[in-house]
N, C-alpha and C positions, 0 to 999 in steps of 0.2 A: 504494500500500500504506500501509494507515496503520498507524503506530508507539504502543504504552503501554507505559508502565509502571507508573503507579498502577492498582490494579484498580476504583477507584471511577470515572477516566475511562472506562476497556475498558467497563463493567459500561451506563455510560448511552449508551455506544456504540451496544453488542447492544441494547440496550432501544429504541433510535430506529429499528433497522434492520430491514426485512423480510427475510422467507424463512427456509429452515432453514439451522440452523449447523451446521456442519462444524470437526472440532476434531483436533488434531494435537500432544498435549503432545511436546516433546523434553527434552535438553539440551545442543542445541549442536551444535556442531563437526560441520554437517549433509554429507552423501554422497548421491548420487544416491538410497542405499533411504530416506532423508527424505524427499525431492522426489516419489516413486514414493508416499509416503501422503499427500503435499500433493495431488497428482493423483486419485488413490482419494478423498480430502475431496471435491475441486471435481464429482467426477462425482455424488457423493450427496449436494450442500448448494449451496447459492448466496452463502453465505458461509464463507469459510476462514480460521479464528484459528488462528497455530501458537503456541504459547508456549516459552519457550527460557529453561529454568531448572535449574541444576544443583543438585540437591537434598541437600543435608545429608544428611536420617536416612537415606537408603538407603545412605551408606556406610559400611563396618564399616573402612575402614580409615584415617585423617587422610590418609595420604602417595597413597592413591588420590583421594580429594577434591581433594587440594592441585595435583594433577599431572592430573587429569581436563582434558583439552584446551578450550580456548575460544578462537572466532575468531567474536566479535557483529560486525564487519564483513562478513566473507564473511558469515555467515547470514544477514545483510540482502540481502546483493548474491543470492545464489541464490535466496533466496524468493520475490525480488520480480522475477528471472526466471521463478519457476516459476508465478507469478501467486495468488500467495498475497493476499488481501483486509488481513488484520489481524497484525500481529506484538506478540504483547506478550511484554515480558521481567518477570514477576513480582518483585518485591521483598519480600525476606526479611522485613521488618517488615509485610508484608501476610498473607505465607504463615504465617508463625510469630510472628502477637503476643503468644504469651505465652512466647515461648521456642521454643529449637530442641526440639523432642521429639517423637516420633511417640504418636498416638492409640493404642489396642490395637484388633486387630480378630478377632476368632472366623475364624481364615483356614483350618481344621480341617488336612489332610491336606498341605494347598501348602503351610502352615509347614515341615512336617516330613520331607521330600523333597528332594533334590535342592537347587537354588539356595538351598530355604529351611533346609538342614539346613546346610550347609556358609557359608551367610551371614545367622548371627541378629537378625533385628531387620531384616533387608533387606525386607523384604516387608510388612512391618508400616509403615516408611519410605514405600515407594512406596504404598500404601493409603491412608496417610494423604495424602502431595502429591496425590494425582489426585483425591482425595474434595472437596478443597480449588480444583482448577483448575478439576472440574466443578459445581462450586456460584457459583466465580465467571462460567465461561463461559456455562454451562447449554446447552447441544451438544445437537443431533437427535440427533446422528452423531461417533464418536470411532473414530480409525483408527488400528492397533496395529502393528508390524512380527509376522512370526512366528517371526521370530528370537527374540523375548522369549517364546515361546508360552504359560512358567510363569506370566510376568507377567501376559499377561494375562487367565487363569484366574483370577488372585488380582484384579485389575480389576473382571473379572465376580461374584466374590464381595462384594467390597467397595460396588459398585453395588448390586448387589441390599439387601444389608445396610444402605444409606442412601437407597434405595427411591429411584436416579436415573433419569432414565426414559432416558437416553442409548443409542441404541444404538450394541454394540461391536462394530466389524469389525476384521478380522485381512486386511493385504495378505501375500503372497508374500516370503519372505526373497531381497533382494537380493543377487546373489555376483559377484567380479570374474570376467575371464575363468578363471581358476586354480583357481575352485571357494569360496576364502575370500569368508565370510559379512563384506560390509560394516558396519563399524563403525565409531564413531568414533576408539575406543581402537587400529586397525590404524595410526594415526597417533603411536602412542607404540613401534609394536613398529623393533627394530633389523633391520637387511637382510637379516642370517642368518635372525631368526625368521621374516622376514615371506616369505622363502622358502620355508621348510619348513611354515606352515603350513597352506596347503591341505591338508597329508596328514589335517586331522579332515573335510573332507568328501567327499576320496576311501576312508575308513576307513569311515563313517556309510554310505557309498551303497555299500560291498562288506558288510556287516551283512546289507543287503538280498537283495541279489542272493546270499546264503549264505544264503536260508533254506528252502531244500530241502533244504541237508545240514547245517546244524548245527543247537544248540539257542539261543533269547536267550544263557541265561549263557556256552555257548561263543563267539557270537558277538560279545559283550561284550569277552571275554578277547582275544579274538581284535583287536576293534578298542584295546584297550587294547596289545596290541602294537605295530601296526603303528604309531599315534601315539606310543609313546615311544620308539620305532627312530628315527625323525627329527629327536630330541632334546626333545620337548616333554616337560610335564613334570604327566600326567593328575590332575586332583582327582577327577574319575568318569566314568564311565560308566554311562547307565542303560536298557532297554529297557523301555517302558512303554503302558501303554492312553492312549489321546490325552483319552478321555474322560476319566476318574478317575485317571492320571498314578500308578496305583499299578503296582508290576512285574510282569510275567509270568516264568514258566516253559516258557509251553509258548507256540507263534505261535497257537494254535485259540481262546487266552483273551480273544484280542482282534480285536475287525474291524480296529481302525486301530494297531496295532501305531503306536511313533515310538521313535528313539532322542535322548539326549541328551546332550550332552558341555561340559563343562567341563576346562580343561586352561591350565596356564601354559607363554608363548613366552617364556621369558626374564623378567621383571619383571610383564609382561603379561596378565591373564586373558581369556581368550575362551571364548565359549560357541556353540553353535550346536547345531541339531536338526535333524531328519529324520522323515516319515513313510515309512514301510517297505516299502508295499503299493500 
């Protein structure tokens, strides 16, 4: 596996090397559902760069940045079992030469939704790093978790909008046995939370199976109970079209009905989604 961190080595790397690339931005503190998109890369590319970089603009909070987990030993030691090609760890004087500050991007309706309404300036952050990883990578192929699924709607806009030719694929959200959606951040939650939280994807998958008898917003309210019975502590809940991510009223408005949830374990935010159907 070979190691960069200037992007000027990475960049003449890619440029010596044949076949299509395969590209896997993280940051960090990687889990099996990492290594499960390192693998999704290696089946659609011949080469696999993950990059492993915690991004400044996408956080709206210092003490979230500051406390955001890092272990650059293990993610070497796992990738380079999972047979990862290239690892580069980006350096902030490369990503941000004229300063830490996110570009603006026309991101219309994903700003104003969900992740993007309750975390301003988040989306705009991650648009900018990735606009910036895939200029330096320049990837056939870039592989998303779908755990993120908002994110990378906002990806695919912001590609299109800087005319990447990269195609974006979305793996399968990774969950332990218990149902919680793997994450890095499950490493900062305390025993109590990390107990209780599976209840957002036993909530999310009874949404479903309740839609013969209720309506989205009942079954909204509905999961918004059972998640804060267990002490969590919900930012929203949303049920929405998978395509346009705007909300329904009725299940007939949408073929691919999803839910989405945001909710704090104690200190901890986690998020995770669900298609319905």
């Amino acid at each position: 596996m070979h190691i960069f961190r200037a992007v000027e080595s990475l960049s003449q790397f890619l440029e010596e090397s044949e076949g299509r690339v395969g590209f896997v931005p993280t940051m960090g503190a990687l889990h099996q559902g990492h290594l499960e998109l390192v693998k999704e890369a290696k089946s659609k590319s011949d080469i696999v760069v993950v990059s492993v970089y915690v991004n400044p603009t996408q956080f709206n909070n210092p003490d979230d940045l500051k406390n955001y987990p890092r272990d650059e030993e293990g993610d070497r030691s796992k990738l380079e079992s999972a047979g990862c090609d290239v690892l580069w760890f980006p350096q902030e004087s490369d990503m941000y030469p004229d300063g830490v500050h996110s570009e603006q991007f026309d991101l219309g309706i994903l700003e104003n939704v969900m992740e993007g309404s309750f975390r301003p300036g988040h989306y705009q952050g991650v648009a900018t790093i990735v606009d910036r990883l895939f200029s330096a990578v320049r990837p056939d192929v870039a592989i998303f978790g779908e755990k993120d699924f908002q994110q990378v709607a906002v990806i695919r806009r912001m590609a299109e909008l800087k005319s990447h030719p990269t195609e974006i694929f979305t793996a399968s959200t990774i969950r332990e046995k218990d149902g919680l959606a793997m994450s890095s951040r499950n490493l900062l939650l305390e025993p109590n939370y990390r107990e209780a939280s599976p209840v957002i994807y036993k909530a999310m998958k009874r949404a479903g199976e309740d839609r013969e008898n209720m309506s989205p917003d009942h079954a909204k309210a509905a999961a918004i109970r059972e998640i804060q019975s267990s002490g969590l502590d919900v930012e929203y809940v949303e049920i929405v079209d998978s395509s346009t991510l705007s909300s329904i009223v009725k299940w007939d408005e949408s073929e691919e009905p999803r839910i989405f949830v945001a909710a704090y374990a104690g200190k901890v935010r986690l998020i995770d989604n669900l298609k319905l159907n």
